[in-house]
Each structure stands twice: as C-alpha cells, then as structure tokens.
N, C-alpha and C positions, 0 to 999 in steps of 0.2 A: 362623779362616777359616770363612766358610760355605757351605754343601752348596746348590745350586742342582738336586737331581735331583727330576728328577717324579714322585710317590710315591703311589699309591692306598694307602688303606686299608680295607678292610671289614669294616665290623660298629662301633655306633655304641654297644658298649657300653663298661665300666671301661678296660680294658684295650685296646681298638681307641684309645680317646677319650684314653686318655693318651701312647698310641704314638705319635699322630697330631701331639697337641699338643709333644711333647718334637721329634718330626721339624721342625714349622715352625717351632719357634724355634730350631733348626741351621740355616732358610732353604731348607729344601726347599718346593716345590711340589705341597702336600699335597689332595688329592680323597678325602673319606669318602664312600663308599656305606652307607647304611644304609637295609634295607628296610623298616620300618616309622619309630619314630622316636627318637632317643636315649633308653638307659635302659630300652625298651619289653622286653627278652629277662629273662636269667637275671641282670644288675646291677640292674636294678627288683624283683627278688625277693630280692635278698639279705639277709644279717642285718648283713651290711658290721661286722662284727668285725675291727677291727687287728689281729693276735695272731702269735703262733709258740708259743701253747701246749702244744699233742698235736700236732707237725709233724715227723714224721721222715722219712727219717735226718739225721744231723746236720748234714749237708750242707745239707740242705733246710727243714730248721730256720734253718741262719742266713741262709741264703737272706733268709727270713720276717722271721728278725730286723732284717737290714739294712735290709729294706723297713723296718718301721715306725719306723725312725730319719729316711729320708725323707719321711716324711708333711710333718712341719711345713715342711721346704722345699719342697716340690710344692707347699704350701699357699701359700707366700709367690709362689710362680711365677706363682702362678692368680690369685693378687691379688683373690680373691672369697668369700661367706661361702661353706662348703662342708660346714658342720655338722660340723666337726669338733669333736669333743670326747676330752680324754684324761680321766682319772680314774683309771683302770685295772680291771681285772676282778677282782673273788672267787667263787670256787669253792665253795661248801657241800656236803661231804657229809656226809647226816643219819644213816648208818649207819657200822656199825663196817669192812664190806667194801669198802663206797665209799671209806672215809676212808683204809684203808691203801694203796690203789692211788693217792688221790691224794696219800699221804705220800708216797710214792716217786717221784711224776712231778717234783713239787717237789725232790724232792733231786737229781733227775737232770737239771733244768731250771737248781740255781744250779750244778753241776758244769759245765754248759755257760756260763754268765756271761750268766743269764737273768734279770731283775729277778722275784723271785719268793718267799714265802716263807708259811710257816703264822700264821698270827694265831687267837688267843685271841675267845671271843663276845664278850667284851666291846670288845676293839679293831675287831671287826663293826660292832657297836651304833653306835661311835662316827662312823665311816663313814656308815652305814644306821639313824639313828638309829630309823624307823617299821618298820625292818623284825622281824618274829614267826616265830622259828623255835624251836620248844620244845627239840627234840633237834638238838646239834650235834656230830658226830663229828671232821671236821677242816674246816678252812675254811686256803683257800690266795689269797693277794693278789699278784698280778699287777700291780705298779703303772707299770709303760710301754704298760699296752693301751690301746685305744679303740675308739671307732666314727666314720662318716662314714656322711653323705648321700649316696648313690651319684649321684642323680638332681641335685643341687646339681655336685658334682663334673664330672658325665659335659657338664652344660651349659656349666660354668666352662672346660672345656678347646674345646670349640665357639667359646665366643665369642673365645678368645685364637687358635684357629685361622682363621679369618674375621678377626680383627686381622692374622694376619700373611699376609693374603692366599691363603687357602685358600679351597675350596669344598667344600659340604656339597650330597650328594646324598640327601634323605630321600626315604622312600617309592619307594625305588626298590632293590628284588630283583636281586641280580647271578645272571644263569642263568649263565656258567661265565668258567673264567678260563683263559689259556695260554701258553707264555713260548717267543721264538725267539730268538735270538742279538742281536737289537737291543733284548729288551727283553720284555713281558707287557702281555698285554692284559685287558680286562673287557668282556664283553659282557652288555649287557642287551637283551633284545628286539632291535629291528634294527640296533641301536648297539655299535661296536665303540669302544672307550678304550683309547689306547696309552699305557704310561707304562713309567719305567725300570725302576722296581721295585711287586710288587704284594704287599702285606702282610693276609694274611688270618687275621683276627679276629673270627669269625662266630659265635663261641659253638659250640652244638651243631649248628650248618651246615657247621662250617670241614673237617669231615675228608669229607663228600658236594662240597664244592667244589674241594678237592685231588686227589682221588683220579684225576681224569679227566688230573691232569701224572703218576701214578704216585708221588705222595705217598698210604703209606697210614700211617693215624693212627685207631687202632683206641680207642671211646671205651666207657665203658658208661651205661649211659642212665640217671641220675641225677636221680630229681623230688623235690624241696622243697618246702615248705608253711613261711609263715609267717604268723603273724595279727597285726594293728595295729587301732588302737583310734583313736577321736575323741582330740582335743588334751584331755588332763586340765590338772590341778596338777600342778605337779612332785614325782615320787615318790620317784625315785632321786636325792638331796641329790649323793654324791660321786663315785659309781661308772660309768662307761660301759657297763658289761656287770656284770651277778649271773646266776650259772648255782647254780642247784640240783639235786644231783643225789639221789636217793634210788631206790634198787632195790626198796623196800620199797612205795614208793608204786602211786596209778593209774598216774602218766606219772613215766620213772625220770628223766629229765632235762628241766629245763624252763631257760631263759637267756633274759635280759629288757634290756629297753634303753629310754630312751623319747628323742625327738629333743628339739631343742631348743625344735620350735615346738609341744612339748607331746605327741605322737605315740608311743603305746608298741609295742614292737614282742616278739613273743613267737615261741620256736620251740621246738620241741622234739629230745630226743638230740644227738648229738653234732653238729660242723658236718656232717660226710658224712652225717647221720641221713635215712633214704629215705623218704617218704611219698606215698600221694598223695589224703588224704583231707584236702580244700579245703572241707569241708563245715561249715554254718551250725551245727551241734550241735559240730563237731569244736573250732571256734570261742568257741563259748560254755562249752563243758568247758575249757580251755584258761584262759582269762580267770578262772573260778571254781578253778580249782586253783591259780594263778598268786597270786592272792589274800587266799589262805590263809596266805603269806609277805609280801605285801603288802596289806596291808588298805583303801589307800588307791586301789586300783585296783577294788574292787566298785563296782559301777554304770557301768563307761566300757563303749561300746558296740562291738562288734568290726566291723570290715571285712573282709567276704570278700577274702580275696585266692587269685586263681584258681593253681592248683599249678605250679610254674615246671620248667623241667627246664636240670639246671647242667649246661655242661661238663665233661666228667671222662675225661680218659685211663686207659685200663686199667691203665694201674699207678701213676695216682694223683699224677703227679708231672708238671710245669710240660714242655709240649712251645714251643722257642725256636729260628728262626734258619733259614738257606736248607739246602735236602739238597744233595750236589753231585750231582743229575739237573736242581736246579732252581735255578739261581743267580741267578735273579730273581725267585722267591717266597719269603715269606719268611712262617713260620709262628707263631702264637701261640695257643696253646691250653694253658689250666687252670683247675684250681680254686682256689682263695682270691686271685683276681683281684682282689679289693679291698684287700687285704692286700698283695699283689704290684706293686700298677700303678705306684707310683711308681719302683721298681728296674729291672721293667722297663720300661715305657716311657724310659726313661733310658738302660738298655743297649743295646736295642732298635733304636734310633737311632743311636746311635755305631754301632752294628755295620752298618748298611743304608746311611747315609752316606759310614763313614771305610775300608767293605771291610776291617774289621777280623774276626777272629775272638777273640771275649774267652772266656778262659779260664774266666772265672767262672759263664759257662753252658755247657759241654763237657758237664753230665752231661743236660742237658737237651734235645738234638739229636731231631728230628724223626725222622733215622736210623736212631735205634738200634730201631724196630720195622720196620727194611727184611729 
C-alpha cells in the first residue's frame, strides 16, 4: 500500500535527496526546499567514501556496514549513472607504529564479519600496478568499499522525485519551521507551507532550524578541505580508495580517489580530519606529495575547492527520527552521509509514513541530548 501524506523535506543534500526520493516512491507528496542548489553544502565537499572502516561502536559500525550492502540497490532504484564504483580500499602504513595499529583494526574489523585483510607489497603492486612505495610496513585490503559521485546521486534522486510527482523548491532559504496538532508548517519570507510532516535535513542549519520547536541537537563545527584535479589518465587501475598513512612524513595521512570522468580527488588525515587551509599552496603541496606514491599524477593541475563545513553531532554518531515534543518533525542529522543514505533514506520513510518506530535506529534518537 501507498502512503499518500504530504511531506517537506529540507536540505537538497545526500541524505535530504535520498530521504526525499525513497519517501515518493512510498507515494508520498514530497516538496524539497533547498536554499541554494542540490549538492551545493557539505555532499559537494565530500570525499563520498562507501566504508565502515574506523566506525564505532559496533553498533554503528554495522550500521555503516549495512548501508554499503545497499549501495548497488539504491543504484538500481535510481536507474542512473551515479559514479559509482567499488574496487575496494588499501590502507598503507609506511611505518612500523602505523602498521601495528592498523594490524589490529584489521583483526578487530574480520572479528566483526568485515571484508577485510593484510596483503603482502607485492599482492599491492598487483592491484596498483604504477604505484611507488619504497617502505611498506603493513597494507590492509578492504574489498566491499567504494566511492560515488555525490553530485550524480544527489541529481538522480531529483529527477525520480519530480517522476513521481514531487516538487523541487531551489533557491529558496526556509526562515523557520513549526508543528500544531494538524500538522507543521515552513515558512519562507511571507509564505507559510503546510504539510503533514516536515523532515529536516539541512546539513549544518538543521539544529538553528529545530531549536525554535525545543528540538536541541548540539553539533561541533566541523571544516573539511579536499583538493581535485583536472580529468587525467586513469591512475588508480583497481582501487576505489588508497590511503596512505605515514607518521613519519610531511602529511601523516593522505587518501586518493579519482572519478570515473578522470577527476582525482585527494584529502588528508582521517575522515573526521579538521582543516581549514583551502589554500592554492596547501593544494599544490598536496598533489606533489600525493605523487611521490603516484607518479602518474605530477603535472595534473588542482582545483581550489573552497573549505566545507560537515555536519557533526557532539558525539559523533547519526541523529534519526521525530522527539515525542515534536511528532511532526522529523530529524536527520550526521556525518558519513554518503555512506549512510541509502539505509537511511530507506528507514527514514518507513518510519514517517507507516508511524512505525524501527528498532534498528533506537540508539540514534534526537532525544537522548534532551
């Protein structure tokens, strides 16, 4: 049976854009606000890694896991290219300190029923045949990871929403949102929108647009940096993701990707890794270190990309689902949103449609910082 309720959603990135799209094909009457334009926030900055790598606690880990087992069906949903690629990740660390922490995350990753394991330079090589790394300490192969095109994705679900009779409101800033016993509304400028439920997805806006129902959702303020390059040759022959980590080095962590229409994408330290030096040197340092291990990347030219700032809950971990002050809002807020969108925009819906409460997101309730 399908759900016929009227359904705002705000914020026109991963995670709004797949909440939105999994809602209208349950036959809800779906309206995206998005104040600038899809993809435009912190999913157009991301390094859009599939993984459940370094994600704990365990809970939260398979969380992660699960999602990236839905990738290839959200992909078959969307019915569009969406740059996805698997290959899966390796890990290099070029030191003896690196290497034993990442012996241990490996072993703590197949204890869990993680596809995951150490490989030898030479089963490397084989993978990465151009790649040049003199000193190998351990190297760990991750082969269910990937990446995606956020910005492919974020579109793909647009256009399947506008297929099932949705509307897309760009460019357009929601000033506040408020919910009475018939329902929640969205006001922009001198315009009020009334709908059954309102699901807000606003990235690093969502807990300044809550707060005024008595939703607090306390975040810390998280800036990103990653650099991309003109379309080269293809560099990376098998791998979706290569992170090298070395403590020894200039930069102790560097993780590399490049798209499919040639586009390499480079960041540094870990995913939570904080920066905010967006600068044309910082850039070029970057690309020439990166390098060193890829040789076939000297001379591609970087793209500033101006510093993003992620969503990040204080304690780090996925905020899902209406408070009972507010049984017509319904919140979504986290980090590894590319990672996540397809589990939950999947759950998401069920639960805003069928007035369900799913167990499977209990630890992640908007609540538990009341």
């Amino acid at each position: 049976m399908k759900s016929s309720i009227n359904v705002a959603v705000i914020g026109g990135g991963i995670i709004g854009a797949s909440t939105a799209f999994h809602l209208s094909q349950l036959g809800s009457r779906v309206t995206v606000f998005e104040k600038e334009q899809p993809a435009s926030g912190a999913s157009g900055h991301s390094f859009a890694w599939i993984n459940s790598f370094n994600k704990s606690p365990r809970s939260y880990h398979d969380f992660n896991h699960d999602s990236i087992e839905r990738w290839s069906r959200f992909e078959r949903l969307l019915n569009q290219d969406i740059g996805l690629k698997w290959g899966g990740n390796v890990t290099v660390a070029t030191d003896a300190s690196s290497g034993d922490m990442l012996a241990q995350d490996v072993k703590r990753l197949q204890t869990w029923g993680y596809p995951s394991k150490l490989i030898t330079k030479k089963e490397l090589l084989e993978l990465e045949p151009s790649l040049e790394i003199p000193k190998i300490s351990t190297a760990a192969y991750n082969w269910a990871e990937g990446h995606v095109m956020t910005d492919k994705v974020i579109h793909a679900c647009m256009d399947r929403i506008l297929a099932n009779d949705g509307e897309l409101l760009l460019g357009t800033p929601v000033d506040s949102i408020s919910q009475d016993a018939s329902g929640a509304s969205v006001v922009v400028g001198p315009k009020t929108y009334k709908f059954d439920v309102v699901v807000v997805a606003a990235g690093v806006n969502t807990s300044q647009l809550v707060d005024s129902c008595g939703i607090k959702l306390p975040q810390r303020v998280s800036p990103g940096v990653v650099v991309k390059t003109n379309p080269i040759s293809q560099i990376l022959k098998s791998l979706s993701v290569l992170q090298i980590v070395n403590s020894e080095g200039q930069i102790d962590q560097i993780h590399v990707r490049q798209d499919a229409d040639g586009v390499v994408m480079i960041g540094t330290g870990s995913q939570e890794h904080e920066t905010t030096d967006d600068s044309w040197e910082h850039a070029h340092n970057l690309i020439k270190e990166t390098s060193k291990y890829l040789p076939e990347l000297q001379g591609a030219t970087p793209i500033r990309v101006p510093v993003g700032y992620r969503p990040m809950p204080i304690d780090e971990l996925p905020v899902i689902g209406f408070t009972p002050k507010t049984p017509n809002i319904y919140v979504l807020l986290m980090h590894s949103g590319v990672t996540l969108a397809p589990i939950v925009g999947e759950l998401a819906s069920i639960e805003i449609t069928e007035g369900l409460k799913l167990g499977r997101l209990s630890n992640y309730r908007p609540s538990r910082f009341e």
